[in-house]
C-alpha positions in Angstrom: 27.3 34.4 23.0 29.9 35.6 20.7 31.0 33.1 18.6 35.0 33.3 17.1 35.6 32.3 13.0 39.4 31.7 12.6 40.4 32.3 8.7 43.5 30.5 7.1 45.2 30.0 4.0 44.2 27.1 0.7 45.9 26.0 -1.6 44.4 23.4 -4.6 46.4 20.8 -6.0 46.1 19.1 -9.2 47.2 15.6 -10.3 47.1 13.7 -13.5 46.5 10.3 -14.2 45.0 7.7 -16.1 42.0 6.0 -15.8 42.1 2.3 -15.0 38.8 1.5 -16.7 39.5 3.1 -19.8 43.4 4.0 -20.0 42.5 7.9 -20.8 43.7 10.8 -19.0 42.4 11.7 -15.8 42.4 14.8 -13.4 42.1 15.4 -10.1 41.8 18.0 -8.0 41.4 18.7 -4.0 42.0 21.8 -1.7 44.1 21.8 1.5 43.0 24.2 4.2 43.6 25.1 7.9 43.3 27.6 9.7 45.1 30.7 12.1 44.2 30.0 15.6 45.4 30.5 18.8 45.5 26.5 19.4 47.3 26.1 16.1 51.0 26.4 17.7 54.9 25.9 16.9 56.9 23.2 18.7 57.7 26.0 21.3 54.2 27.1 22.3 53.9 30.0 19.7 51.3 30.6 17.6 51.8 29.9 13.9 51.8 33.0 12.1 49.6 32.8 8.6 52.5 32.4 6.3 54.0 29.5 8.3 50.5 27.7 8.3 50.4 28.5 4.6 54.1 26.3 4.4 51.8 23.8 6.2 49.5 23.4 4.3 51.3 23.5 1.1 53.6 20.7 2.5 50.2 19.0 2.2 49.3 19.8 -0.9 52.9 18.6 -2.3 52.8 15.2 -0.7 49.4 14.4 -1.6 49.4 11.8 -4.5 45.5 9.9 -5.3 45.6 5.8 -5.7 45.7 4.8 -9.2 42.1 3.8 -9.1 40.5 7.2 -7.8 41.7 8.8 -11.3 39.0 5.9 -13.0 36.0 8.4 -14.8 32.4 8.3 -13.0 31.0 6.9 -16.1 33.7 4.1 -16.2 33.1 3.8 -12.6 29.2 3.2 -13.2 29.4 1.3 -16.6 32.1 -1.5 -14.8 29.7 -1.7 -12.0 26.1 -1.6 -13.5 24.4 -5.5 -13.1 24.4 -7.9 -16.0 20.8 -6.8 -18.3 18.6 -9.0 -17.7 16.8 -12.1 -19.5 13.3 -11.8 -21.0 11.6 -13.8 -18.0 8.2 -16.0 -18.8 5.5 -15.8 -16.5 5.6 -18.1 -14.1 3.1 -21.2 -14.0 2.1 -20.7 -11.2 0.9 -17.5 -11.4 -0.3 -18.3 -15.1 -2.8 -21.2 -13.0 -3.4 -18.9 -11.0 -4.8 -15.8 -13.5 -6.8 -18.9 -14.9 -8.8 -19.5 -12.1 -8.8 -15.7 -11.4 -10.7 -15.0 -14.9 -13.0 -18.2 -14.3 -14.2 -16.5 -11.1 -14.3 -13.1 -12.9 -17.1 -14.8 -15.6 -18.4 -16.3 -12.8 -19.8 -13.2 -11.1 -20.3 -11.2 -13.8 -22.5 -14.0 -15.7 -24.7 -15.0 -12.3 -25.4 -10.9 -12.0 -26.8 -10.6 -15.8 -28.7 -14.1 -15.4 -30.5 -12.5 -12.3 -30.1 -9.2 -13.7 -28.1 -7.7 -10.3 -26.5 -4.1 -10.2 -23.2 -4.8 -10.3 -20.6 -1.4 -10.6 -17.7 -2.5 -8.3 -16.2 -5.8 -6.5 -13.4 -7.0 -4.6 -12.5 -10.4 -5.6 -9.9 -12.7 -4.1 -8.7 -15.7 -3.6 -9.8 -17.5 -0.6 -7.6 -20.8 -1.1 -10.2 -23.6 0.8 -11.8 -26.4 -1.7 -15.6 -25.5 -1.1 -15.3 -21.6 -2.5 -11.8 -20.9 -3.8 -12.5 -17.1 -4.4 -14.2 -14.2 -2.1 -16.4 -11.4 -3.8 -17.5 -8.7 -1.5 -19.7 -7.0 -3.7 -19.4 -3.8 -1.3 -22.4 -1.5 0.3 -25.6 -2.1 -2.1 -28.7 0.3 -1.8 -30.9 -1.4 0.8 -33.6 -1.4 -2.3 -31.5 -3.9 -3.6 -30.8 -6.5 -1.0 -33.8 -8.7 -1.2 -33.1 -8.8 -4.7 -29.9 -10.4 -4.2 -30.8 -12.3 -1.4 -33.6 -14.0 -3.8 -31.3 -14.5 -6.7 -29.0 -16.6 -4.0 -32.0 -18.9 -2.9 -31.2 -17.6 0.9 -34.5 -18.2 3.4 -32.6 -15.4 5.6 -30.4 -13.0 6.0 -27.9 -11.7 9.2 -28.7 -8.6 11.0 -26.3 -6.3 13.0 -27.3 -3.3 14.9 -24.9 -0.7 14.3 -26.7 2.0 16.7 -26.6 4.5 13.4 -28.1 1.6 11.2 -28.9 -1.7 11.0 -26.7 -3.8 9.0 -28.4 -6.8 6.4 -25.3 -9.1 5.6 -26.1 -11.7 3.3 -23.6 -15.0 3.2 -23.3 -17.6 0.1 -21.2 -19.8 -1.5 -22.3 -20.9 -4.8 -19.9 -21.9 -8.3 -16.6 -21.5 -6.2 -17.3 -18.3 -4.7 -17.9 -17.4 -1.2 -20.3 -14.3 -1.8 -20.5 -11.6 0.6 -23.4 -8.8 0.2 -24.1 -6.0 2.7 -26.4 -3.4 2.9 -27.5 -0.5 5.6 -30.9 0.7 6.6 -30.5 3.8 8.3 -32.5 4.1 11.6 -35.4 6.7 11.3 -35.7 9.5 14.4 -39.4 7.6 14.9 -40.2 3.7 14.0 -38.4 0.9 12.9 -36.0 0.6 9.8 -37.1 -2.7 9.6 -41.1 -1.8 9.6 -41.5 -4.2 12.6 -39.8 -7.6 10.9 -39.6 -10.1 13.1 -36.2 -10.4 13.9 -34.4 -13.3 15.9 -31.9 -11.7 18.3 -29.4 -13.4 19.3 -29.3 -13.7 23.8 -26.4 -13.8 25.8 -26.8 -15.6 28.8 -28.8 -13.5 30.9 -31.0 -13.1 27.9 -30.4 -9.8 26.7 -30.3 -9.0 23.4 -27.0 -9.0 21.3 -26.3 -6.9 18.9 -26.9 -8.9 15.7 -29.8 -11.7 14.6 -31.0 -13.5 11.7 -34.0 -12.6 9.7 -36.0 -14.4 7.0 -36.1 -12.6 3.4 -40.0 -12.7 3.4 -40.3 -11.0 6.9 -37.1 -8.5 5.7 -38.9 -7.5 2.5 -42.5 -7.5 4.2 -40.8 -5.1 6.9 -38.9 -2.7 4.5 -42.1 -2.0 2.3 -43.8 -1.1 5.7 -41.0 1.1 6.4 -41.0 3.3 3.1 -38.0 1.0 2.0 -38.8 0.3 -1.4 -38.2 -3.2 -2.8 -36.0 -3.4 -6.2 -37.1 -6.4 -8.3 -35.4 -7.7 -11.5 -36.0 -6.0 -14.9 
């Protein structure tokens, strides 16, 4: 494919003015072009030659006068339009309430895991917004040494159990001091045996009584059942 570039003449043209904003002189430039081309024609049919598309586009050039307002400077431009600056703003109450309860919650955890001496390195509190437990705290993934721990330090009888093929999931669930606790931990599955060491487990049945995936399981079997496994048991320092 051969592709044709058709050349012509320019010509700049300069105007000066003053700016609107600021009442200072202003200048203005632009260039007027076209081009020789075979579809570029006289009022008979003819081709313009380059020097009468040159009287073109200086005729262009000549007539071409800017508004009064394009001669106003950039910076006047963005000064007359910038926004108002703004007000020192106050913090609003509700969100001041709100930071309140948010640090009440924080002490919260932090002084129930040094009363029952818990690991605690990371959390991710929020607020839950119902009257029984205001605030969650997932505490995250804990070593499975430590899950009987925590489940003793909440006063839980049991804890739920998910099997996640790979592992088996201990989720303990707790709301105590206006926080909805969540604690989960995973005991991987060994090539041979039980993770669990053989706990007794309560598996939840559909209706043809197979086995679902998940279960409840007392601490004292879970702990028993660990220790039988290898698992060892973390207790409080």
């Amino acid at each position: 494919m051969i592709t044709t570039t058709y050349r012509g003449p320019s010509v700049k043209a300069t105007r000066k003015g003053m700016c609107p904003t600021c009442r200072k002189p202003a200048t203005r430039t632009a260039t007027f072009e076209a081009t020789v081309n075979p579809y570029n024609r006289r009022p008979d049919g003819v081709p313009k030659t380059w020097a009468e598309v040159l009287v073109d586009v200086r005729a262009r050039a000549d007539e071409w006068q800017p508004e009064p307002e394009e001669f106003e400077h950039q910076k006047c431009a963005a000064a007359r339009l910038a926004p108002e600056p703004a007000e020192p703003a106050k913090v609003s109450t509700v969100r001041a309430a709100a930071t309140a309860g948010f640090r009440t919650a924080v002490r919260t955890v932090v002084d129930f895991t040094a009363d029952h001496s818990l690991p605690l390195t990371s959390m991710d509190l929020t607020r839950d917004g119902t009257e029984t437990a205001p605030y969650r705290v997932f505490i995250g993934f804990i070593p499975s040494t430590e899950i009987v721990m925590w489940a003793r330090a909440f006063g839980l009888a049991s804890a739920n159990v998910d099997d996640g093929g790979h592992c088996i999931y201990i989720r303990l669930r707790h709301d105590t001091d206006q926080i909805r606790w969540r604690v989960d931990a995973c005991v991987s599955k060994p090539s041979i045996g039980d993770p669990l060491g053989g706990a007794a487990v309560t598996w939840s049945r559909d209706r043809n009584s197979r086995k679902n995936g998940y279960g409840t399981v007392t601490i004292d079997e879970l702990e028993a059942g660990l220790l039988r496994a290898g698992t060892a048991v973390a207790v409080a320092s």
